[in-house]
C-alpha positions as CSV (number, residue, x, y, z in Angstrom):
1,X,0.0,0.0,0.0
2,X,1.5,3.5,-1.1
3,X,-0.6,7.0,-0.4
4,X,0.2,10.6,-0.7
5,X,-1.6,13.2,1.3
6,X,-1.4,16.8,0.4
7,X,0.0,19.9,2.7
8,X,-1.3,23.2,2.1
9,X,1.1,26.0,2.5
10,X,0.8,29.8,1.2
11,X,4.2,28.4,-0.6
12,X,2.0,25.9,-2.6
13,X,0.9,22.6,-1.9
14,X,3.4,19.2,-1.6
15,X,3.1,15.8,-1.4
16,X,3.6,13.1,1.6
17,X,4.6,10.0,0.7
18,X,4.0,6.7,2.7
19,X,4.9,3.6,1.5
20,X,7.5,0.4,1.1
21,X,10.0,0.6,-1.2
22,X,9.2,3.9,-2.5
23,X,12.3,5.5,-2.1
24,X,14.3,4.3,-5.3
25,X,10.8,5.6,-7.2
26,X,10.5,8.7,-5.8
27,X,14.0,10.0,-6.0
28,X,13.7,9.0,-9.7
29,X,10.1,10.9,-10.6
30,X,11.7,14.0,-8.4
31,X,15.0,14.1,-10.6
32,X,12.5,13.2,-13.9
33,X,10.1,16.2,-13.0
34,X,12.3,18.8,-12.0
35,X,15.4,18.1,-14.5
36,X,18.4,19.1,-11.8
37,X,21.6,17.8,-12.7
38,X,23.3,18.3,-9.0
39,X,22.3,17.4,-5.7
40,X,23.5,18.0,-2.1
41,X,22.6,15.2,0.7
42,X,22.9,15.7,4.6
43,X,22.4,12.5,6.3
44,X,22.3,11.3,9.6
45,X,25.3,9.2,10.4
46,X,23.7,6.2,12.1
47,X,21.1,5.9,8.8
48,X,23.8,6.4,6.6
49,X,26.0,3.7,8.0
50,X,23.1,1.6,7.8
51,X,21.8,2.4,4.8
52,X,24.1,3.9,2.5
53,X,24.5,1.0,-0.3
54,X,20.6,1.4,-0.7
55,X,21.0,5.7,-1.1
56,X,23.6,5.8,-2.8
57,X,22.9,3.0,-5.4
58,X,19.6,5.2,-6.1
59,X,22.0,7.9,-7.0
60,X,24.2,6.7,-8.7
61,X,21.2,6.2,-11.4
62,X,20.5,8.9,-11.7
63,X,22.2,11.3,-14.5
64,X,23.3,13.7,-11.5
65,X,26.3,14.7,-9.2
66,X,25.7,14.4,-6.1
67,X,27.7,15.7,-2.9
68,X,27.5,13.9,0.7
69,X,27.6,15.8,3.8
70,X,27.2,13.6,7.3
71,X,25.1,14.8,9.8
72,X,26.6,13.4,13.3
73,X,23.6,11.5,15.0
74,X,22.1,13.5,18.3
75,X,20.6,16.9,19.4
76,X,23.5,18.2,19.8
77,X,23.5,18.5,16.0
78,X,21.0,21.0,16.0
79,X,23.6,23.7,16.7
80,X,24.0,27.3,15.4
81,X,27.8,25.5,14.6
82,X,26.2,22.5,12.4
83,X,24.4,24.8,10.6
84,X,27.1,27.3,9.4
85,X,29.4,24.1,8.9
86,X,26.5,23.2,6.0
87,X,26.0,26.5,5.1
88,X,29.6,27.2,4.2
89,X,29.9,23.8,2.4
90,X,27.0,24.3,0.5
91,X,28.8,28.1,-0.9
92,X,31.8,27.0,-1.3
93,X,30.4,24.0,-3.5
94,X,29.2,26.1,-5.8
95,X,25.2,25.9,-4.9
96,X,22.7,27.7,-6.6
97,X,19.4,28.6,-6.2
98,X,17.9,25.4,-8.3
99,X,20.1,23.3,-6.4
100,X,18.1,21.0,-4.7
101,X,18.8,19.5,-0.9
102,X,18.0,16.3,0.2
103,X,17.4,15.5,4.0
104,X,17.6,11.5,4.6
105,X,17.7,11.2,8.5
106,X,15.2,11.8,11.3
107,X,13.9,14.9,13.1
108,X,17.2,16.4,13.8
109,X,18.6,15.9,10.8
110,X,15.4,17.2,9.3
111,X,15.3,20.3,11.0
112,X,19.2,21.6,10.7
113,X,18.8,20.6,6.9
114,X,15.4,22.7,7.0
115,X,17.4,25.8,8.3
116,X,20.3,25.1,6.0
117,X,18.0,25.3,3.1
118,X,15.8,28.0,4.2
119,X,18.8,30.1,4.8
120,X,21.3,29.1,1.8
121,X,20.7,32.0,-0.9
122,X,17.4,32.6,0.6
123,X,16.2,29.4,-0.1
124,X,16.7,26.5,-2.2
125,X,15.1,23.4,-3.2
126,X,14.4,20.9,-0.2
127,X,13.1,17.6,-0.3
128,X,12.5,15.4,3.2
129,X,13.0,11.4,3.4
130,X,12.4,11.4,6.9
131,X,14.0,7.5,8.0
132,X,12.7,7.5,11.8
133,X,8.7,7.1,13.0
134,X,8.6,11.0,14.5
135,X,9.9,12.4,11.7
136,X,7.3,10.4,9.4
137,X,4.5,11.3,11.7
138,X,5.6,15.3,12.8
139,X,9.2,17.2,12.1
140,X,9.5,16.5,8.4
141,X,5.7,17.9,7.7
142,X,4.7,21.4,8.4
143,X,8.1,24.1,7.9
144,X,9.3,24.1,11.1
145,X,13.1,24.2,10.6
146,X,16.0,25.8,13.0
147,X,18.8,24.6,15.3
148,X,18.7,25.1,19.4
149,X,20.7,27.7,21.6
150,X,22.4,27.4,24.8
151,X,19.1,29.5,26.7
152,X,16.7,26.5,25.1
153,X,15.4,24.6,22.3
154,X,14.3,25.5,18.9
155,X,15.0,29.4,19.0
156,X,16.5,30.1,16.2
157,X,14.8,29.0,12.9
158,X,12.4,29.6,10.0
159,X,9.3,28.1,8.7
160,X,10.4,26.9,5.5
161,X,7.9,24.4,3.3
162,X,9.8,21.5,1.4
163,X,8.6,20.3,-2.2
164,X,8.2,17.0,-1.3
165,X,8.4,14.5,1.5
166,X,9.1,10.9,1.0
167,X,8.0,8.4,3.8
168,X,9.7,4.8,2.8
169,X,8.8,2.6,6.1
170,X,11.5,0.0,5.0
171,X,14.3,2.5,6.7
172,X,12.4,1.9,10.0
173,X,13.8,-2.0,10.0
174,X,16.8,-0.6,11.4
175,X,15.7,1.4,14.3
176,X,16.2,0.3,17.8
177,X,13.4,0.5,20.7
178,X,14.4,4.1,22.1
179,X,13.4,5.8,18.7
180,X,10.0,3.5,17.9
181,X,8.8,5.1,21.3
182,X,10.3,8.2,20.2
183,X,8.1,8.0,17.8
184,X,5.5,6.9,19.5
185,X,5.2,9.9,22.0
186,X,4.1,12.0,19.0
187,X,1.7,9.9,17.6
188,X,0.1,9.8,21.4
189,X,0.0,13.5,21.2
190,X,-2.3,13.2,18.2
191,X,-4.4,10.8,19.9
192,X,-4.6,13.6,22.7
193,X,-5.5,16.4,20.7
194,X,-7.7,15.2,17.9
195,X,-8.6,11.6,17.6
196,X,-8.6,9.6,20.8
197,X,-9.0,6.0,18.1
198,X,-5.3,6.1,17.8
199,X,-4.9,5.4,21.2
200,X,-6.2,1.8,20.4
201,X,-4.4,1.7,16.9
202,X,-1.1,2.0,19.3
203,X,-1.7,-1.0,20.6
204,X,0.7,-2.3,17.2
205,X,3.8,-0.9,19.4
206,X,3.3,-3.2,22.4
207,X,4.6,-6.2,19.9
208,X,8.7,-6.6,19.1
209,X,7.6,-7.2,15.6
210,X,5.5,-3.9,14.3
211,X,7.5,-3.8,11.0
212,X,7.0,-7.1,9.8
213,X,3.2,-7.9,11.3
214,X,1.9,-4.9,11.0
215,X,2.6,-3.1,8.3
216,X,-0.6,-1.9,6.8
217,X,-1.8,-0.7,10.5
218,X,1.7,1.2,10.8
219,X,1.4,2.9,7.2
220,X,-2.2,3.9,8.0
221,X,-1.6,5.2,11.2
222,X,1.6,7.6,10.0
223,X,-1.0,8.8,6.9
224,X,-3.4,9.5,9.6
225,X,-1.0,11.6,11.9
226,X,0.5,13.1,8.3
227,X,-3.4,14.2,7.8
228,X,-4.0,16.1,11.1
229,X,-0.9,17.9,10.9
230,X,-1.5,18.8,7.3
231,X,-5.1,20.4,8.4
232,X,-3.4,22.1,11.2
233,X,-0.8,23.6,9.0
234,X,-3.2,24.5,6.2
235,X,-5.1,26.2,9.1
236,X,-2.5,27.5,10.7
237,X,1.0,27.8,9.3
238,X,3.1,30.1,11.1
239,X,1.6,29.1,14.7
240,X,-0.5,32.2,15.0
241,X,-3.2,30.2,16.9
242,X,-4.7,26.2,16.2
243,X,-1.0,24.5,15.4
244,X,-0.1,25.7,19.2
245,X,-2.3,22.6,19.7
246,X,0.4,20.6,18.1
247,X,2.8,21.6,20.8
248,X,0.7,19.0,23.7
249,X,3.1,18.8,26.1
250,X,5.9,20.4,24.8
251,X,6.5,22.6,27.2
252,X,7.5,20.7,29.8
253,X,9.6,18.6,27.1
254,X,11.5,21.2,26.0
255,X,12.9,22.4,30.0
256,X,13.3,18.5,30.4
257,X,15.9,18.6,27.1
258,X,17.4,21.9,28.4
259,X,18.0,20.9,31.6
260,X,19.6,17.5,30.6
261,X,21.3,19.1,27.7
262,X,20.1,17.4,25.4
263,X,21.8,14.3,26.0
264,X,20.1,12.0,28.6
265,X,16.4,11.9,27.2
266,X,15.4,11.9,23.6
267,X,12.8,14.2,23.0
268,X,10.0,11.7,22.1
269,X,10.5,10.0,25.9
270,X,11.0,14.4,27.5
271,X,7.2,14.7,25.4
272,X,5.6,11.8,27.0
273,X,6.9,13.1,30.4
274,X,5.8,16.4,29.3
275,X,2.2,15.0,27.9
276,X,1.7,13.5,31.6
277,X,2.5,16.7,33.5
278,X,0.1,18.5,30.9
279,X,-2.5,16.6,31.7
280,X,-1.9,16.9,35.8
281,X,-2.0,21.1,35.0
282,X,-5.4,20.5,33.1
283,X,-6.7,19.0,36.4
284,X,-5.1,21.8,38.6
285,X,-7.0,24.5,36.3
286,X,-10.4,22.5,35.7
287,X,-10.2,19.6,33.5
288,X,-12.0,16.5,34.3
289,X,-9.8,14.3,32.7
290,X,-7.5,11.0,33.6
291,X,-4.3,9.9,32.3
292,X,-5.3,6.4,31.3
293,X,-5.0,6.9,27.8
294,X,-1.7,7.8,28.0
295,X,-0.4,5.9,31.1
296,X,-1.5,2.4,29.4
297,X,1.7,2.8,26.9
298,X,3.9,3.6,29.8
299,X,6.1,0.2,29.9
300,X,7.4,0.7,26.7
301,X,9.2,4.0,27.9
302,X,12.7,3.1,30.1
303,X,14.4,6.6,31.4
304,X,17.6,6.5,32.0
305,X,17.5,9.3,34.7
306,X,16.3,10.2,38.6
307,X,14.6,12.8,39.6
308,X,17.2,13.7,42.0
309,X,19.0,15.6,38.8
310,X,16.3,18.0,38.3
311,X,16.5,21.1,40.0
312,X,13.1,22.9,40.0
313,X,14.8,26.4,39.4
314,X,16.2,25.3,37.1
315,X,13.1,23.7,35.0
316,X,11.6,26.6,35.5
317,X,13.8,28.6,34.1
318,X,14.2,26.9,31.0
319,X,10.5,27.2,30.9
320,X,10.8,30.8,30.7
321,X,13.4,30.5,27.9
322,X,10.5,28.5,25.9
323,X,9.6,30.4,22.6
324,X,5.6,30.2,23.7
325,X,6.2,32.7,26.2
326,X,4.6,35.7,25.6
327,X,4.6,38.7,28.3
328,X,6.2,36.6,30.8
329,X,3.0,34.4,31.2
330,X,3.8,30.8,30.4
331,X,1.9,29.4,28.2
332,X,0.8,25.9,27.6
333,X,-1.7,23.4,25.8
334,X,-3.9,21.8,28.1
335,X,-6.9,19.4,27.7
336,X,-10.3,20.5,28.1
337,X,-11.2,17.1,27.8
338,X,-9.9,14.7,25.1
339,X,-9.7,16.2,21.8
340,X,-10.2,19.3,23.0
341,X,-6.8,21.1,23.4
342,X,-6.8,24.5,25.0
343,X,-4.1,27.7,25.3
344,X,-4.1,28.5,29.0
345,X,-1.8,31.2,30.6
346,X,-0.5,29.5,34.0
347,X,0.8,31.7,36.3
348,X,0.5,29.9,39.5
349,X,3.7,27.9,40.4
350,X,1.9,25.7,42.9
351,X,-0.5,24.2,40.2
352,X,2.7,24.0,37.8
353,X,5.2,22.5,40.7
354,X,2.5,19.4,41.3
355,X,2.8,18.9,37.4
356,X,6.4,18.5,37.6
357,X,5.9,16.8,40.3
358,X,4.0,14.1,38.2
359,X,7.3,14.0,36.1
360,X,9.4,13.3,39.2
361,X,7.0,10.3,40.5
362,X,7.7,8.7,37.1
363,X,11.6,9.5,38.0
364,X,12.1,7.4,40.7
């Protein structure tokens, strides 16, 4: 089974992908349609090593040159340094503006190739192959690029559409446990927010073979997240109100990274954290809701951390670094009930502290 769905953007409208064995294809009908005759890749370095025969035999048929760059595997690749390492490659190689730039990796690599595109001569050519499950399902849709700073996560960037995202499942046979439910934490998110079926569809990820016994489920449930996000975006795309709803969680995600510097929690495992502390802050300002939903996929996650590492100033601060801070009022989506996502204003640390508090019970 192979589908596309369609993204709005005021840049025009691109396809998503989602099938098995697609890649080979696809790279072929892009080089076909748009006629270039040089390509630069960034690639994460733990897909690449995996996968390179496959990419670069696909290349290699193609009547084009094509230049590597690796992208070392981690957050800490999203750096303001990563991204004028690319930048000045790119110049120096002789890019021009109908070069195109292809991002094989996951959400990191995705969004530091984002930014390198967005910003290379104002813009060039980008297409996504997005190789993990979050970046299938979230970072490689919408035209959310940019790279962190030391004061927090995600501040520097650009919204910046691709032409074309190409989802081949097949690059997910490689990935190990941490990055399925890496994955998984956004998917959960759109179960939250909009349709609270996919909390039963994820039932697929509490099996050791999801790939291979699953497949059809798994390719239906990424076009499924691929279609919310792509309504939100056509809605919404520079975050001016309804895609805030996308950030479910994030909040608290985000000081999690910060605080651990982005080494000792991936950011799927900091968002289901962050998703559980969201939805103790919607009880503390009204909600009649439970955690159930959420909490019933908890023994896939393993955290590598105690509580006893995070300071509470600290988290806070880092908080109040967040880019969704407006007039020093933090700011977060809550749940009005499921599927119904609300921006709330918090200001009172009590009902925020016995959120985190819900993080550091998980912790122990």
């Amino acid at each position: 089974m192979t589908a596309s769905i369609d993204v709005k953007s005021s840049s025009g409208t691109y396809p998503c992908t989602v099938g098995s064995d697609v890649f080979d294809g696809k790279i072929a009908e892009i080089q076909e349609n748009t006629n270039f005759d040089t390509c630069f890749i960034l690639a994460d370095e733990n897909l690449w090593n995996y996968h390179h025969k496959h990419i670069e035999e696909t290349f290699n048929k193609l009547p084009v040159d094509y230049t590597l760059q690796i992208i070392p595997s981690g957050e800490q690749s999203k750096s303001v340094r990563q991204w004028k390492k690319h930048v000045d490659f790119l110049l120096k190689s002789g890019v021009r503006r109908n070069t195109p730039l292809f991002a094989i990796g996951g959400g990191v690599t995705g969004d530091l190739a984002g930014f390198v595109a967005a910003t290379t001569l104002r813009g060039i050519p980008l297409y996504h192959v997005p190789t993990t499950l979050l970046s299938m399902v979230d970072s490689s849709i919408g035209g959310k690029t940019g790279v962190n700073h030391e004061t927090g996560k995600n501040l520097i960037g650009s919204f910046y559409q691709p032409k074309e995202v190409v989802a081949d499942v097949n690059f997910l046979a490689t990935l190990p446990h941490r990055d399925w439910t890496n994955g998984l934490s956004e998917i959960l998110k759109y179960a939250a927010i909009k349709d609270h079926s996919i909390f039963d569809t994820c039932e697929i990820f509490k099996t050791d073979t999801v790939l291979k016994a699953h497949t059809d489920e798994l390719k239906n449930l990424i076009l499924k997240c691929i279609q919310i996000k792509a309504d939100i975006v056509a809605a919404d795309e520079f975050e001016a109100g309804t895609r805030a709803f996308l950030n479910f969680g994030h909040t608290f995600a985000h000081a999690l990274e910060k605080v651990l510097d982005f080494s000792a929690m991936n950011h799927g495992e900091a968002v289901y954290l962050g998703m559980l502390a969201a939805i103790t802050l919607s009880q503390e300002t009204g909600a009649q809701i439970d955690d159930s939903p959420i909490r019933r996929f908890r023994s896939l996650y393993n955290f590598r951390v105690g509580h006893e590492i995070l300071s509470e100033d600290k988290l806070f601060k880092a908080m109040k670094n967040d880019k969704k801070v407006i007039d020093d009022s933090l700011r977060f989506v809550l749940l009005h009930n499921w599927q119904q996502p609300v921006v709330k204003s918090v200001n009172e640390s009590e009902s925020i502290k016995k959120a985190w508090l819900t993080v550091y019970n998980e912790l122990q």
